[in-house]
N, C-alpha and C positions, 0 to 999 in steps of 0.2 A: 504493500500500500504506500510504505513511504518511499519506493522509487516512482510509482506511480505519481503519487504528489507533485515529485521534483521532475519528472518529463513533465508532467504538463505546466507547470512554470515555466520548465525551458521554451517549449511548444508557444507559450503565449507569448514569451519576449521576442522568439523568432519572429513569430505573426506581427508584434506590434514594428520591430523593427524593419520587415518587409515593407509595411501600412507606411510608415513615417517615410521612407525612401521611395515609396512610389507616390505619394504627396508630395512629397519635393521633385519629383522627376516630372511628375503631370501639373508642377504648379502653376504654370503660363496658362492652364485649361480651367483650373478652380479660381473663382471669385475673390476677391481679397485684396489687402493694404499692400501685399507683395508685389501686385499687381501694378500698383500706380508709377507714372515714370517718376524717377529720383528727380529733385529738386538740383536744379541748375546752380553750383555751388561760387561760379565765375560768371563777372560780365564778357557775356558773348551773344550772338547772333542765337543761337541754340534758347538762350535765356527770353532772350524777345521773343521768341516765337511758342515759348513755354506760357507767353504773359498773355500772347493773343489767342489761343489756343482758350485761355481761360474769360476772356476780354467775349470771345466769341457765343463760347455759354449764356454768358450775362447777355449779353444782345437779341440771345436766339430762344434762350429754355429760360430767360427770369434769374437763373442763378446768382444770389450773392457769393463772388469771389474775394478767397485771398491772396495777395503778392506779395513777398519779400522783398529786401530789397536789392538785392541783385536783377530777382525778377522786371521791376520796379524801372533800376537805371540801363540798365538793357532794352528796354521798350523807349525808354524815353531816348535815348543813343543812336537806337536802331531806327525807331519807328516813327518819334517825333520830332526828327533833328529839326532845329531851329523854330520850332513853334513853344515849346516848353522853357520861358526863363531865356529867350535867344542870344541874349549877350552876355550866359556862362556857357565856357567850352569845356566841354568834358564832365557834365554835370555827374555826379554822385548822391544817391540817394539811400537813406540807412534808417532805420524803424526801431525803437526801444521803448518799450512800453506804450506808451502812446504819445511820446516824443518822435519829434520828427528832425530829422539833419540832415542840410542839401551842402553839397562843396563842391567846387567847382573854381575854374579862373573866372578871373572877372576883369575888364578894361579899367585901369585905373581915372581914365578921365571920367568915368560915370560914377566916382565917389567925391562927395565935397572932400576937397583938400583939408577945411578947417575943423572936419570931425576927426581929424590923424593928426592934428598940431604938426611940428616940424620931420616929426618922421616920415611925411608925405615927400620931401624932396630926395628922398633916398630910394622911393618907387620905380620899380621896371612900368612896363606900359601895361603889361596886363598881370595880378597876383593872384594867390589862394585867397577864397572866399567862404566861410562855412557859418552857416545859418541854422540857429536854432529855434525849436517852435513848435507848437500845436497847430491842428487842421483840424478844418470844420468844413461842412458845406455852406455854401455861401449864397446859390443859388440851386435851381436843375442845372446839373451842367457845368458849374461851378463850384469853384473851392477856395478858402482862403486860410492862410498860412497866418498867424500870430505869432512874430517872432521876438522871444523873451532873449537872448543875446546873440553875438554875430562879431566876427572879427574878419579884417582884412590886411593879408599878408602878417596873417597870423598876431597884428597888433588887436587887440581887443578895442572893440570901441563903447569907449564910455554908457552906463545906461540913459543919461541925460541928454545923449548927443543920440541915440539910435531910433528916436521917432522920426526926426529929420531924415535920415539917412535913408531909411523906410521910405517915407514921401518922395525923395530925389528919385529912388529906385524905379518902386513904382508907375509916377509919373500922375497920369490922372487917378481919380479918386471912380468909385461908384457906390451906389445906394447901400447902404447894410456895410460899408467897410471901415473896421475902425482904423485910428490912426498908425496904430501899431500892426498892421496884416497885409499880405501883399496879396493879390488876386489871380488865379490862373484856371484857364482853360480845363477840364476834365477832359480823358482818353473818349472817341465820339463812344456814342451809346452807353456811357455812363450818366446817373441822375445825382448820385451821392459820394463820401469816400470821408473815411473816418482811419486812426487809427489802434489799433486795439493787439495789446499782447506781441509787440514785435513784427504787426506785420500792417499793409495797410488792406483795409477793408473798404470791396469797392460793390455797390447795388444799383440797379437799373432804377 
């Protein structure tokens, strides 16, 4: 009886261990999280089209989508060169908690000189630019950035001097924007975009 016992103990771990290897072998056929493609861990070409891929959902099936931000700056690189923030080159965008950070170059003649006091004579023509900030919608369609600080070429700029500097950016003003938030365009067939948990959260 008790070899009995112990074959069929052996018998069942064979059987489970066959089961578990023919699940991993047939797993491309079974349903599941194993399933989904890997998240684009670099900005590339590959990433933007990971973003539209999900951009597409939202337009087509209703789906509220998530992007990271690689996802994130890969569409905007790839997909909306020069309409998103046009006068940073090489925008970057990064998501923590529901903080939001854009960096990028930026032309130095489209910062008041007197918010950098004399470190402004020491400027190349165009420097690192990195903004920090929450988002909200602002309209359908629209989005607007509240940015709590922001340095250029890496000098910090005063928090007394960065509503001005807001405003020069900017440029014109529109309905619902406070002093402190800049306004931009959402990807088309988006209505909202919030962000939540590291990533940004976009709904029709």
């Amino acid at each position: 009886m008790a070899r009995r016992g112990v074959a069929g103990k052996l018998f069942l771990l064979v059987f489970l261990a066959l089961l578990a290897g023919g699940a991993w072998f047939f797993r491309g056929l079974i349903p599941g999280p194993w399933n989904r493609p890997p998240v684009p861990m670099a900005v590339s070409e590959e990433a933007a089209v990971a973003a539209e891929e999900k951009l597409k959902r939202l337009r087509q099936e209703g789906d509220t989508v998530h992007l990271s931000g690689v996802e994130f700056t890969s569409y905007l690189r790839y997909r909306m060169a020069g309409r998103f923030a046009p006068d940073i080159e090489f925008p970057a965008v990064t998501f923590n908690a529901d903080q939001v950070n854009v960096a990028g170059r930026y032309p130095t003649d489209r910062i008041p000189t007197k918010e950098l006091g004399r470190a402004a004579e020491f400027l190349p023509d165009t420097a690192d630019v990195a903004v920090n900030g929450t988002l909200r919608t602002l309209a359908p369609g629209r989005a607007a950035l509240k940015v709590s600080s922001a340095s250029f070429a890496r000098i910090p700029i005063p928090r007394e001097r960065l509503n001005a500097l807001v405003g020069r950016v900017r440029g014109r003003s529109e309905p619902g924007l406070a002093d402190d938030e800049v306004a931009f365009q959402l990807p088309p067939g988006v209505g909202s975009a919030r962000v939540e948990n590291g990533q940004l959260v976009l709904a029709r």
